[in-house]
N, C-alpha and C positions, 0 to 999 in steps of 0.2 A: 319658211318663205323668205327668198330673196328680192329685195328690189332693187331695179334696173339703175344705177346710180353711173352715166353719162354723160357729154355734154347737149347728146342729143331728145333723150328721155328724162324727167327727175319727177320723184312724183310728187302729188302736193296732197301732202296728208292731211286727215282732217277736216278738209274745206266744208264747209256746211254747206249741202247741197238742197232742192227744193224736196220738204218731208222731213227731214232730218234735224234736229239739234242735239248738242250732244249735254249728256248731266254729267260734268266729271267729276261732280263733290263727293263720290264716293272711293276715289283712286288718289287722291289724292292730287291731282295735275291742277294747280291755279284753283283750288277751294274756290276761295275769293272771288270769283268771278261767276261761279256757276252756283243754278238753283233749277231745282224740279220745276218742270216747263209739263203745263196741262197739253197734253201728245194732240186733240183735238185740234188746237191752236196754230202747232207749227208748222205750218208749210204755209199759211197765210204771209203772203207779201212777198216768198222768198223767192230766189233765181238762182242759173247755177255760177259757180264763181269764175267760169273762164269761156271763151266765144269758144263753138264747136264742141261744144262737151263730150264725150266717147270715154265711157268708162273701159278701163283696164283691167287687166287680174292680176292687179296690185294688193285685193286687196277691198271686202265690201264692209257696208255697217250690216254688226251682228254676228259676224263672222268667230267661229273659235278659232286663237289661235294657236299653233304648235304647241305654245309654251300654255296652254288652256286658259289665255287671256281673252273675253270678248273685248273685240275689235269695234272700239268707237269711232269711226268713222268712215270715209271712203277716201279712199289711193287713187287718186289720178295723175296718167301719166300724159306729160307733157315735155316738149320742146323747152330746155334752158331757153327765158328771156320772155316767156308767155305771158302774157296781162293776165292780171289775178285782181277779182272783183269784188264789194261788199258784195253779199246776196240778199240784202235786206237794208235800208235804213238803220241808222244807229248812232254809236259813240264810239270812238276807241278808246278800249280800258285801259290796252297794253302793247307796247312794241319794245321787243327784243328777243334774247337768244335762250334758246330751249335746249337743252344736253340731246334729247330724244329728235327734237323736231325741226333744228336749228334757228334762223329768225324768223321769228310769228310776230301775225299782230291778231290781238283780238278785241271782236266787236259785239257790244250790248246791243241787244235789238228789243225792243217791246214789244210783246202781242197785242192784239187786241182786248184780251180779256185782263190785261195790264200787269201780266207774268213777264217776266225779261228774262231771257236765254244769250247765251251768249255762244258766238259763231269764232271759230279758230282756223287760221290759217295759217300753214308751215310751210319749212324750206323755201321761203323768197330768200333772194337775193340780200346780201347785208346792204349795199347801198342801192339799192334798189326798191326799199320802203317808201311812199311817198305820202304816207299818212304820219301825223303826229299823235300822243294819247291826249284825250279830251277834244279833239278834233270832232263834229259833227259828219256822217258819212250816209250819203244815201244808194238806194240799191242800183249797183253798177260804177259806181265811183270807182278809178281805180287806187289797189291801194298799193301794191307792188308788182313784183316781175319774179315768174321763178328763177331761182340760182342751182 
């Protein structure tokens, strides 16, 4: 699978969308930040991370990939410069550069059943982060702009 990599299209990988969180403590991507999240839980409080949502075939959660990797999350494609939102209340853990995913920043969110998952989003823009880590963020805050 190719993705659309323009000024016009970029996608924004990852984004935790409403339903969705992703476990990555088993791939190894930011251990540290992730834990098994009771599936019941999550889509409580969440939204999606950008106005006008319109999923692409970029690219879904669950998905096999070529290389027989399942695919943790969903590919959205967007307009270089698009507002990129929490989708839930939280914290930022993390803001910087990913070899795979370029600048991310990611957000702890708590459920209600007092599990914390944490929500990822890639390929913004490098100056165009407008979040700090340890920053409080609630859902719809923005936190960057895709790049």
């Amino acid at each position: 699978m190719k993705y659309i990599r323009n000024k016009f299209v970029r996608p924004l990988l990852f984004a935790l969308i409403a339903g969705l969180v992703l476990n990555l403590s088993f791939s190894g991507i930011f251990p540290q930040f992730f834990k098994k999240a009771n599936a019941a839980y999550v889509a409580y409080g969440f939204s999606y991370p950008i106005d006008d949502y319109e999923k692409e075939s970029l690219g879904n959660f669950g998905e096999d990939r070529e290389n027989g990797v399942f695919h943790l999350g969903n590919d959205i494609g967007k307009v270089a410069g698009t507002a990129v939102y929490a989708t839930a209340d939280g914290f930022v853990k993390h803001v910087g550069e990913h070899t795979n995913f370029g600048t991310v920043v990611l957000v702890e969110h708590e459920l209600p059943n007092g599990e914390k998952v944490v929500s990822l989003y890639g390929h913004l823009r490098r100056k165009g982060v407008r979040v700090s880590e340890g920053k409080k963020v609630h859902r719809g805050d923005t936190l960057g702009y895709l790049g």
